[in-house]
mmCIF file of the N, C-alpha and C atoms, coordinates in Angstrom:
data_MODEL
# 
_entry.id   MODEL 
# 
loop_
_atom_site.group_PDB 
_atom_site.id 
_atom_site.type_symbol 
_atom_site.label_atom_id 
_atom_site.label_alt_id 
_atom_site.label_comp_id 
_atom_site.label_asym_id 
_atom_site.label_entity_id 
_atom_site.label_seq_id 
_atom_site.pdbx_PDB_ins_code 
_atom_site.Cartn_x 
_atom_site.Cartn_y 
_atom_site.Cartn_z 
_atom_site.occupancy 
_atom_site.B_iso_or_equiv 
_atom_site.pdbx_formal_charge 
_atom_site.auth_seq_id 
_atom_site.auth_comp_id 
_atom_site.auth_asym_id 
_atom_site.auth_atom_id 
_atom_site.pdbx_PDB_model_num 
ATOM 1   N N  . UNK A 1 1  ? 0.851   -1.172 0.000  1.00 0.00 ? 1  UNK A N  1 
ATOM 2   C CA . UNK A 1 1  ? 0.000   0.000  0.000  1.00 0.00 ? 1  UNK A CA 1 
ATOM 3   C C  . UNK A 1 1  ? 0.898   1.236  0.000  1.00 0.00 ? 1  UNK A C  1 
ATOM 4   N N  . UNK A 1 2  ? 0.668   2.365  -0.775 1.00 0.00 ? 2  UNK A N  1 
ATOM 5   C CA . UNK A 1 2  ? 1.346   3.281  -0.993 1.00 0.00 ? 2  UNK A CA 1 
ATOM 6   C C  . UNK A 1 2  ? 0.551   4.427  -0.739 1.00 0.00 ? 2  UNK A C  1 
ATOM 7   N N  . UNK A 1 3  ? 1.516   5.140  0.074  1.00 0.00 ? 3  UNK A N  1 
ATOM 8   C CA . UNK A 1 3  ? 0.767   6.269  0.627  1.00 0.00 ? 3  UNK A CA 1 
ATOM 9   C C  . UNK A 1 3  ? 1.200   7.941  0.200  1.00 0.00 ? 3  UNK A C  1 
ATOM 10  N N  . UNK A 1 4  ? 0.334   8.688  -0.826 1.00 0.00 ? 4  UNK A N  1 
ATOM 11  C CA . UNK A 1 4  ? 0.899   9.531  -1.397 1.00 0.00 ? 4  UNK A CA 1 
ATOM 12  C C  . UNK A 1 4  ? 0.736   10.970 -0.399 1.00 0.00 ? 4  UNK A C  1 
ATOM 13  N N  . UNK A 1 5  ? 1.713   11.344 -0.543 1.00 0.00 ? 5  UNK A N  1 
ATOM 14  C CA . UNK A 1 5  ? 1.742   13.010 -0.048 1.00 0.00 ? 5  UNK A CA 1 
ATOM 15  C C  . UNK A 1 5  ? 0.325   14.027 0.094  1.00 0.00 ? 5  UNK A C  1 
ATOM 16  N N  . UNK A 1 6  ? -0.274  13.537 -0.636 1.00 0.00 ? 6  UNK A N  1 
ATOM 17  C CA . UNK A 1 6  ? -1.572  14.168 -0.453 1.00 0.00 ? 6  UNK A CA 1 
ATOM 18  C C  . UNK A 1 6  ? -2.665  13.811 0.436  1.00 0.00 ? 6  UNK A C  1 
ATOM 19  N N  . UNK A 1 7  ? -2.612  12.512 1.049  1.00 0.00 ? 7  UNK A N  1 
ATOM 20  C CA . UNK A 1 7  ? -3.200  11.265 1.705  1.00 0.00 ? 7  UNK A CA 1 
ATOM 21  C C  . UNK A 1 7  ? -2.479  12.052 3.078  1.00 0.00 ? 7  UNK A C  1 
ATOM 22  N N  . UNK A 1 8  ? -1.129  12.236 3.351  1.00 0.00 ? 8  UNK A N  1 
ATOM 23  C CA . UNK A 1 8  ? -0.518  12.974 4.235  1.00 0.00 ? 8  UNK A CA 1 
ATOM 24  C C  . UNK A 1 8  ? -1.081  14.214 4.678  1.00 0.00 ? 8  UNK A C  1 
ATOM 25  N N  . UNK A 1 9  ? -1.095  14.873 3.596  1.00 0.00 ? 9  UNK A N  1 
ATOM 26  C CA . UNK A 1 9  ? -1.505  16.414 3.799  1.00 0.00 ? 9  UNK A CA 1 
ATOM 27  C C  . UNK A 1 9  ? -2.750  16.450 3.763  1.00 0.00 ? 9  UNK A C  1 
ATOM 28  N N  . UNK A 1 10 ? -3.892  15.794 3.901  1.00 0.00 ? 10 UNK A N  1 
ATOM 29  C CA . UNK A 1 10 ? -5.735  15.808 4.378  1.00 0.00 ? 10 UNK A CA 1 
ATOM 30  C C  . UNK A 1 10 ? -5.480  14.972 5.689  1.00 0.00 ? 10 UNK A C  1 
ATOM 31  N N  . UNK A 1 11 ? -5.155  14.214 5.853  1.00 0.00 ? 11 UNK A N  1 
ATOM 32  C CA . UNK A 1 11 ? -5.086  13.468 7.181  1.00 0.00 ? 11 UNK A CA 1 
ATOM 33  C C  . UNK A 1 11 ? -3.974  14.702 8.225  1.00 0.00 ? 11 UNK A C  1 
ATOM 34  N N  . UNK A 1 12 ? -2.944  15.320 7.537  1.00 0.00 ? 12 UNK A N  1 
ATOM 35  C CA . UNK A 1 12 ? -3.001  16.386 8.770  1.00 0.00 ? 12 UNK A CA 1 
ATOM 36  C C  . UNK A 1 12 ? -4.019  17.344 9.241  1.00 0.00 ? 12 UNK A C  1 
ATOM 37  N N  . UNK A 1 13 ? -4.848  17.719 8.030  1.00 0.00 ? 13 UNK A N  1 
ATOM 38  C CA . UNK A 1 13 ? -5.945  18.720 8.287  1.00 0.00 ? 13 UNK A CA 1 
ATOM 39  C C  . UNK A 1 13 ? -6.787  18.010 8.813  1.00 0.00 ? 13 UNK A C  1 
ATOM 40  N N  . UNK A 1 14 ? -6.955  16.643 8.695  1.00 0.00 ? 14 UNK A N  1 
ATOM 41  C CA . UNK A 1 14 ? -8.077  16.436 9.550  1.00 0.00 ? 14 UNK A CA 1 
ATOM 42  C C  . UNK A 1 14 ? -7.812  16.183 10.940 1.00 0.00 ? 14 UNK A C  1 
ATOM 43  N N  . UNK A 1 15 ? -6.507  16.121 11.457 1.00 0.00 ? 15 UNK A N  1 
ATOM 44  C CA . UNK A 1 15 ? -6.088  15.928 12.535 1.00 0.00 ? 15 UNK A CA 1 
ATOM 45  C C  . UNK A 1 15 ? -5.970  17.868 13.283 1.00 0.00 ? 15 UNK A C  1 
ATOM 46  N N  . UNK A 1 16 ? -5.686  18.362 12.317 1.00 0.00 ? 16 UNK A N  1 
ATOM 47  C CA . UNK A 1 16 ? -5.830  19.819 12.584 1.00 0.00 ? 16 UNK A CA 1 
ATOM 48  C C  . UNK A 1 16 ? -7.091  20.520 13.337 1.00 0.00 ? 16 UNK A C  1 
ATOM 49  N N  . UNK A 1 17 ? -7.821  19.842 12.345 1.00 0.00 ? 17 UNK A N  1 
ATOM 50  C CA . UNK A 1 17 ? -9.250  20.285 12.428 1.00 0.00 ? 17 UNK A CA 1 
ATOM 51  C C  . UNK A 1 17 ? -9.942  19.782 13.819 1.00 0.00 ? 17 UNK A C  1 
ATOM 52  N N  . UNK A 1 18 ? -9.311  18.736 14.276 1.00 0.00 ? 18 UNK A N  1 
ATOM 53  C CA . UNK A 1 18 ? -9.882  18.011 15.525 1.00 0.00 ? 18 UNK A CA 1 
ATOM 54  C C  . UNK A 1 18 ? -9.325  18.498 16.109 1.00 0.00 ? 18 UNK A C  1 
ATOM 55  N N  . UNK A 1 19 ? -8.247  18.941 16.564 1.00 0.00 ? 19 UNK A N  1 
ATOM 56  C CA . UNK A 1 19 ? -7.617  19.457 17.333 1.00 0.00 ? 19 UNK A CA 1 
ATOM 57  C C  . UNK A 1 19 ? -8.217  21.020 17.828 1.00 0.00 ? 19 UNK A C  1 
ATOM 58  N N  . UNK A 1 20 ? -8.224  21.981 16.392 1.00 0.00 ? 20 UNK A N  1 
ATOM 59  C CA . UNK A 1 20 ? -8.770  23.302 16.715 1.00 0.00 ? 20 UNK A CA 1 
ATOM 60  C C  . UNK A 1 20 ? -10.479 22.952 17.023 1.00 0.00 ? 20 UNK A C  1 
ATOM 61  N N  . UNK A 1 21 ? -11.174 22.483 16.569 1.00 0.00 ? 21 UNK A N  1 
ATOM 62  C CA . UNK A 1 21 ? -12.561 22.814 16.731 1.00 0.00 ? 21 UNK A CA 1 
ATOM 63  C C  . UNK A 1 21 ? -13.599 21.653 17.379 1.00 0.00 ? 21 UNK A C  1 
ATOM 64  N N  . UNK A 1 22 ? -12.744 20.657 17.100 1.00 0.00 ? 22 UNK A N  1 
ATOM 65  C CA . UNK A 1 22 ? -13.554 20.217 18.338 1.00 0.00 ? 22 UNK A CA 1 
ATOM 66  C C  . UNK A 1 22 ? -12.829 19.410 20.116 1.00 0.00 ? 22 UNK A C  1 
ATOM 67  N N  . UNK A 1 23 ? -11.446 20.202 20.138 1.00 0.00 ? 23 UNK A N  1 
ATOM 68  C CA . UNK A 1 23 ? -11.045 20.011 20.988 1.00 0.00 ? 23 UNK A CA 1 
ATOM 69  C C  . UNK A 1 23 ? -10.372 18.996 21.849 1.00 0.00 ? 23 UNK A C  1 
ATOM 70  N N  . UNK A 1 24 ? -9.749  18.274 20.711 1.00 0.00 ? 24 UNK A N  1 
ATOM 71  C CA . UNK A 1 24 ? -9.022  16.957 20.657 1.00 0.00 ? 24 UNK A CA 1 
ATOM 72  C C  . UNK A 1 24 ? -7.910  17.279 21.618 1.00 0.00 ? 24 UNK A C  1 
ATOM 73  N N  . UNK A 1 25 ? -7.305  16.973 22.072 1.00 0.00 ? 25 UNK A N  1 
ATOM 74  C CA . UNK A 1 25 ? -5.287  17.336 23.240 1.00 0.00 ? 25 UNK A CA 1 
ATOM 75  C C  . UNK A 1 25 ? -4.809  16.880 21.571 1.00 0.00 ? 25 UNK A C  1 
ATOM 76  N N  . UNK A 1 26 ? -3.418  17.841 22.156 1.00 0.00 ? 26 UNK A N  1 
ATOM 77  C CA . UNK A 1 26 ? -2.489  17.372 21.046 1.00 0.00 ? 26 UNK A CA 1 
ATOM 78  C C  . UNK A 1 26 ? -2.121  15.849 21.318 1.00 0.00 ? 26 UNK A C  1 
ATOM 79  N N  . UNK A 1 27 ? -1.609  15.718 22.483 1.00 0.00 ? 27 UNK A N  1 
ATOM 80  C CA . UNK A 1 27 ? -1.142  14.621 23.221 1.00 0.00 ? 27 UNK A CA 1 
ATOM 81  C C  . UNK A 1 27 ? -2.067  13.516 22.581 1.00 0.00 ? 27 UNK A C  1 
ATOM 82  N N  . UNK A 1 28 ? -3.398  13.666 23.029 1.00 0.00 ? 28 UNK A N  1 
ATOM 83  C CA . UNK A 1 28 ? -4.225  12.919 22.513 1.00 0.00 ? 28 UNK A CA 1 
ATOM 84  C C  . UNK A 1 28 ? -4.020  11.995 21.020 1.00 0.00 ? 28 UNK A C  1 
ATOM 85  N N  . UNK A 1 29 ? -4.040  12.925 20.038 1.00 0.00 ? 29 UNK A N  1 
ATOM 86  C CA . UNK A 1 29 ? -3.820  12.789 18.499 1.00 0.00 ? 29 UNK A CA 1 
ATOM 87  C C  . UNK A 1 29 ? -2.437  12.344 18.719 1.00 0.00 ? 29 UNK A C  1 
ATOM 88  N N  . UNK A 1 30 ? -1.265  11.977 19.507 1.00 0.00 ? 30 UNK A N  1 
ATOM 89  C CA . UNK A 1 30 ? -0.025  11.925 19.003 1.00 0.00 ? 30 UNK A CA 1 
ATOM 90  C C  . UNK A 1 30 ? 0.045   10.713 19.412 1.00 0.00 ? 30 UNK A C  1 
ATOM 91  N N  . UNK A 1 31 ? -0.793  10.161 20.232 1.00 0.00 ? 31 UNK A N  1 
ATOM 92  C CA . UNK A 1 31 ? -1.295  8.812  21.133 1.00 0.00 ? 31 UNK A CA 1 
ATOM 93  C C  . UNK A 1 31 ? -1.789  7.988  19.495 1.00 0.00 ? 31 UNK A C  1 
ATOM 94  N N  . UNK A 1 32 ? -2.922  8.560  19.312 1.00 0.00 ? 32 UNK A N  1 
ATOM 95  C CA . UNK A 1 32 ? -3.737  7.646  18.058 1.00 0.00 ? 32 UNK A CA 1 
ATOM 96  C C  . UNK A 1 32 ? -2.399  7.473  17.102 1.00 0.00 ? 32 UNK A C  1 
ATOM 97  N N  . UNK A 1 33 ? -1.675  8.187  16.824 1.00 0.00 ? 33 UNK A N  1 
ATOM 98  C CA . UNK A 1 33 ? -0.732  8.211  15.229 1.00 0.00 ? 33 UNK A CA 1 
ATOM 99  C C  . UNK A 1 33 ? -0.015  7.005  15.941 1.00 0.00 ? 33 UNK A C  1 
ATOM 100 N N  . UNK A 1 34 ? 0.527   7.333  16.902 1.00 0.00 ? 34 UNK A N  1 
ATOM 101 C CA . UNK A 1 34 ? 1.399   6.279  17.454 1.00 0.00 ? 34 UNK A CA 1 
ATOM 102 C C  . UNK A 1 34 ? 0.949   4.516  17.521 1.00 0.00 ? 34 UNK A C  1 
ATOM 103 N N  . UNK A 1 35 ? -0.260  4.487  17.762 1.00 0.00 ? 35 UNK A N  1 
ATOM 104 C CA . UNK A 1 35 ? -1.209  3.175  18.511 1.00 0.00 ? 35 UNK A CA 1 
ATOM 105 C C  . UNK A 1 35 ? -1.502  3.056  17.093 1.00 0.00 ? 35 UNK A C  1 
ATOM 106 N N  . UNK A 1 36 ? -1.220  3.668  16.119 1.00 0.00 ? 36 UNK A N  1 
ATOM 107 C CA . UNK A 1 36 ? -1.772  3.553  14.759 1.00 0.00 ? 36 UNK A CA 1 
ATOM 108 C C  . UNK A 1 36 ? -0.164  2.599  14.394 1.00 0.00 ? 36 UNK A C  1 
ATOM 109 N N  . UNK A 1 37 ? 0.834   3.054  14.342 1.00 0.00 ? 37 UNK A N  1 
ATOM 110 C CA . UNK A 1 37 ? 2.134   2.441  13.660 1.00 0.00 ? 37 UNK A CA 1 
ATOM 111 C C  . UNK A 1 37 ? 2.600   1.098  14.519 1.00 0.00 ? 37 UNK A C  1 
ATOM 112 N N  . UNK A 1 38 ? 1.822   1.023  15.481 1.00 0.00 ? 38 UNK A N  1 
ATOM 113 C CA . UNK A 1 38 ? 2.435   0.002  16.473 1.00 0.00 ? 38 UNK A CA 1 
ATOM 114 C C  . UNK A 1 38 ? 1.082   -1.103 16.259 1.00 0.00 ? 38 UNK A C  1 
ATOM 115 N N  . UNK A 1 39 ? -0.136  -0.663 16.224 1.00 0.00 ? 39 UNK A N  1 
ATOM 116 C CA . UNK A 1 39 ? -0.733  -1.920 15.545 1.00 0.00 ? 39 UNK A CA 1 
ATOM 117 C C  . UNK A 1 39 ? -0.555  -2.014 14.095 1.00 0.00 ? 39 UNK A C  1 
ATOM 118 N N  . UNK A 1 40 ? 0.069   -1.279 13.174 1.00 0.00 ? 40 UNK A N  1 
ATOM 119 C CA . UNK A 1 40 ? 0.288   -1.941 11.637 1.00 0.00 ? 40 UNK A CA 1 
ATOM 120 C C  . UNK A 1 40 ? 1.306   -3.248 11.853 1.00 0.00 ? 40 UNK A C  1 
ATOM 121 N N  . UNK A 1 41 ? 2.287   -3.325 13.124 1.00 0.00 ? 41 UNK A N  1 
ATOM 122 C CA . UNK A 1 41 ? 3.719   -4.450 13.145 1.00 0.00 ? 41 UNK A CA 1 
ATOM 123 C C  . UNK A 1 41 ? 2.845   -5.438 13.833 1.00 0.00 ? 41 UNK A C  1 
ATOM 124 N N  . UNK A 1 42 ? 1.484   -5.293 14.446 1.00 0.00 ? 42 UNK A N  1 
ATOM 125 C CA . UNK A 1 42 ? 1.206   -6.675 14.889 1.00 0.00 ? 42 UNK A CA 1 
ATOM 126 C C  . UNK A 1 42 ? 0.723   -7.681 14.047 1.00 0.00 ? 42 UNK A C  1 
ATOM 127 N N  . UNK A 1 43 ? -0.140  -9.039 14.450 1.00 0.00 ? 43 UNK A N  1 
ATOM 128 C CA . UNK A 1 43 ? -0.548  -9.923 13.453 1.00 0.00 ? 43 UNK A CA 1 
ATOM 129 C C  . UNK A 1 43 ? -1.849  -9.553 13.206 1.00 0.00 ? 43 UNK A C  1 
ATOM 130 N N  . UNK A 1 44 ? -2.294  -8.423 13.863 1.00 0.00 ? 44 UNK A N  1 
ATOM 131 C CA . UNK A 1 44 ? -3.460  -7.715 13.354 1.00 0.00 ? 44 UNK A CA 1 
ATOM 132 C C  . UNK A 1 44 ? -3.603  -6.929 12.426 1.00 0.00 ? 44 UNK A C  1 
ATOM 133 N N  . UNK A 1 45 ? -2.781  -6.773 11.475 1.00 0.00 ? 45 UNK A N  1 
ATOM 134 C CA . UNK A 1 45 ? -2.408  -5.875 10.350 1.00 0.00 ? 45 UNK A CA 1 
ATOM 135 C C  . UNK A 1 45 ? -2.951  -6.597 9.085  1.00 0.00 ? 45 UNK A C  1 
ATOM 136 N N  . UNK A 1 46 ? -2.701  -7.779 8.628  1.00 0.00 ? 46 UNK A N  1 
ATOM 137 C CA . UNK A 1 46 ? -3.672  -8.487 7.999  1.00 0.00 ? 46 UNK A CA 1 
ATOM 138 C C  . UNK A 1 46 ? -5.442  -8.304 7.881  1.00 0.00 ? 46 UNK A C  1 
ATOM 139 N N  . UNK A 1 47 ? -5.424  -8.705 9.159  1.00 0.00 ? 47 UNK A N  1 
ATOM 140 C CA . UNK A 1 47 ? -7.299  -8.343 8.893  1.00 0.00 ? 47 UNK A CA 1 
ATOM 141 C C  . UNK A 1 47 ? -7.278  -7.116 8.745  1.00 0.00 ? 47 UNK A C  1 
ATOM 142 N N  . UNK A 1 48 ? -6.550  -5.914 9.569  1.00 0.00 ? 48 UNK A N  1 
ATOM 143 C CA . UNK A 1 48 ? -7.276  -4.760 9.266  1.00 0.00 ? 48 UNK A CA 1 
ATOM 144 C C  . UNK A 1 48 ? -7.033  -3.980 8.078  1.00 0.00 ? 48 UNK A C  1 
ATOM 145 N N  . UNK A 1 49 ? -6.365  -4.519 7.144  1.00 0.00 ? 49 UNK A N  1 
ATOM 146 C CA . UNK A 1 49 ? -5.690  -4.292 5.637  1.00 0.00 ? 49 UNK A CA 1 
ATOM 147 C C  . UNK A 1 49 ? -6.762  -4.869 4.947  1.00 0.00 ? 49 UNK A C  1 
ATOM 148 N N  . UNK A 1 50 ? -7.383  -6.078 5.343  1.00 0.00 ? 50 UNK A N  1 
ATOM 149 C CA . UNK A 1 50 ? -8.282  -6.797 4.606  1.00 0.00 ? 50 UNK A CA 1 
ATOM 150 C C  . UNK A 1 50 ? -9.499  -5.393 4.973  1.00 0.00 ? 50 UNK A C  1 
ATOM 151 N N  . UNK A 1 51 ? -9.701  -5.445 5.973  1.00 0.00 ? 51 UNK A N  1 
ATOM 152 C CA . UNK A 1 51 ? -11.147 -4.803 6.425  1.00 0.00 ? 51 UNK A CA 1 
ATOM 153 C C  . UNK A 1 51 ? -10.955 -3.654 5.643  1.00 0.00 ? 51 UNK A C  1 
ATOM 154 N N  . UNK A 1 52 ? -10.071 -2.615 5.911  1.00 0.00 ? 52 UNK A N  1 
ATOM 155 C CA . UNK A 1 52 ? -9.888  -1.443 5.214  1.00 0.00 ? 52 UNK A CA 1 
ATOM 156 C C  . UNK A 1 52 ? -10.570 -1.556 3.504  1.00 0.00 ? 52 UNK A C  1 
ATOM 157 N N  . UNK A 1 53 ? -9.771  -2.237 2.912  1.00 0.00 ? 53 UNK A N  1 
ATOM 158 C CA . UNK A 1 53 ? -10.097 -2.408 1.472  1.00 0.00 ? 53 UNK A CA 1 
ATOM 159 C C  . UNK A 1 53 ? -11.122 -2.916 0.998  1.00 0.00 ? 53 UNK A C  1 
ATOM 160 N N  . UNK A 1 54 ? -11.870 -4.028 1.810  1.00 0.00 ? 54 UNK A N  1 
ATOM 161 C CA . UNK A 1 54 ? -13.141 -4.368 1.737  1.00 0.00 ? 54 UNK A CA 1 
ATOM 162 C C  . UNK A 1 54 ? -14.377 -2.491 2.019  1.00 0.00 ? 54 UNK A C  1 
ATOM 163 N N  . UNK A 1 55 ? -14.078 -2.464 2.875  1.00 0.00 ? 55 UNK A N  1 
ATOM 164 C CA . UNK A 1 55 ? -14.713 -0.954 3.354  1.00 0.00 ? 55 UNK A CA 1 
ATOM 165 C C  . UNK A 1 55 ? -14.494 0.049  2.256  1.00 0.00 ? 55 UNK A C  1 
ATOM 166 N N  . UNK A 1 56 ? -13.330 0.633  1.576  1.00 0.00 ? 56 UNK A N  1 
ATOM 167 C CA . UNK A 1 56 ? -13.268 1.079  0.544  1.00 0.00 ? 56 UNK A CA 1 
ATOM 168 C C  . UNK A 1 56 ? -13.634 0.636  -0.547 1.00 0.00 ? 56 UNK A C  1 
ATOM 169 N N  . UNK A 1 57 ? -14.308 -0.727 -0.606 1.00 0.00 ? 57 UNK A N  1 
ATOM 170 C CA . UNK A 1 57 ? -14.434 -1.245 -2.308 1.00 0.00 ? 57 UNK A CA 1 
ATOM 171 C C  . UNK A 1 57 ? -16.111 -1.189 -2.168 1.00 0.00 ? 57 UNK A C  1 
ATOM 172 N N  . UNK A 1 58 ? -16.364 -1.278 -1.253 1.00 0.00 ? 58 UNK A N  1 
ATOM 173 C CA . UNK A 1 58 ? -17.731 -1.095 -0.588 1.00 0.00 ? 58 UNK A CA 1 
ATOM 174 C C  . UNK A 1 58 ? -18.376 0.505  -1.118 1.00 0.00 ? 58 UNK A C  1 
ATOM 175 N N  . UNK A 1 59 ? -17.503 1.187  -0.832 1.00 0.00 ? 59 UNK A N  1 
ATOM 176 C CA . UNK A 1 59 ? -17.856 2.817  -0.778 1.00 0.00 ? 59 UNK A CA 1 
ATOM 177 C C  . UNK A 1 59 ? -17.652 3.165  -2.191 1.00 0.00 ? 59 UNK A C  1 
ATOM 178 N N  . UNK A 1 60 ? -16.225 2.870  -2.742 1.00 0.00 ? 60 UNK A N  1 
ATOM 179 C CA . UNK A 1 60 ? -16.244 2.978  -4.674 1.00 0.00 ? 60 UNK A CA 1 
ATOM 180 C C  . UNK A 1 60 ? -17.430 2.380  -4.881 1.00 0.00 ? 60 UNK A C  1 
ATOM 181 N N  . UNK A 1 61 ? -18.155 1.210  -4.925 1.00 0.00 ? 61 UNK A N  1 
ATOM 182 C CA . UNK A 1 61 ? -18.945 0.731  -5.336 1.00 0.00 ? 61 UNK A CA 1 
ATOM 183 C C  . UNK A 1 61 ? -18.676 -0.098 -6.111 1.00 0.00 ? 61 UNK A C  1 
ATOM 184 N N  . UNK A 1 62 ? -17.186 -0.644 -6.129 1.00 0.00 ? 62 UNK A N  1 
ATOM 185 C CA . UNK A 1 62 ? -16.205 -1.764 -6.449 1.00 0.00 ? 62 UNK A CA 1 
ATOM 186 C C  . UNK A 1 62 ? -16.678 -3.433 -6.159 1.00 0.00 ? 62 UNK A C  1 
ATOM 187 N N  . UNK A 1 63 ? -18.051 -3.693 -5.857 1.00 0.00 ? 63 UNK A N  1 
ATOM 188 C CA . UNK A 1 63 ? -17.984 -5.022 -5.408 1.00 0.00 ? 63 UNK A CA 1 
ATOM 189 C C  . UNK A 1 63 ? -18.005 -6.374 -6.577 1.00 0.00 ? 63 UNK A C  1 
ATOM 190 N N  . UNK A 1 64 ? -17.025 -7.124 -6.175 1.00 0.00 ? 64 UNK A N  1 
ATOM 191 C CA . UNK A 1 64 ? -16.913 -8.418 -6.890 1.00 0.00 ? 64 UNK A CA 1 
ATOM 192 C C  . UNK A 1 64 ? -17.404 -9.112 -6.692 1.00 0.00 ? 64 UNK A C  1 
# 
């Protein structure tokens, strides 16, 4: 999975955006990014790679 610069730069604004308006801690958000890279190395990274793309093929309207 390849993750382009632009995918980067909306996922900061949306982390922005939680932060300014509805009052997220920074701390908070630096917790999720983190708990985010440390469950991609577990053996839970599989299903949730599966789930993800199922969920997106769902929403394109991609179903096989």
């Amino acid at each position: 999975m390849t993750v382009s610069l632009r995918l980067v730069f909306v996922l900061g604004l949306i982390a922005w955006a939680a932060i300014k308006f509805l009052g997220i801690r920074l701390w908070v958000a630096v917790v999720i990014a983190l708990f985010g890279f440390w469950l991609s190395h577990t053996v839970l990274a599989p299903a949730i790679e599966s789930g993800t793309r199922s969920g997106v093929d769902v929403v394109n309207g991609n179903r096989d």
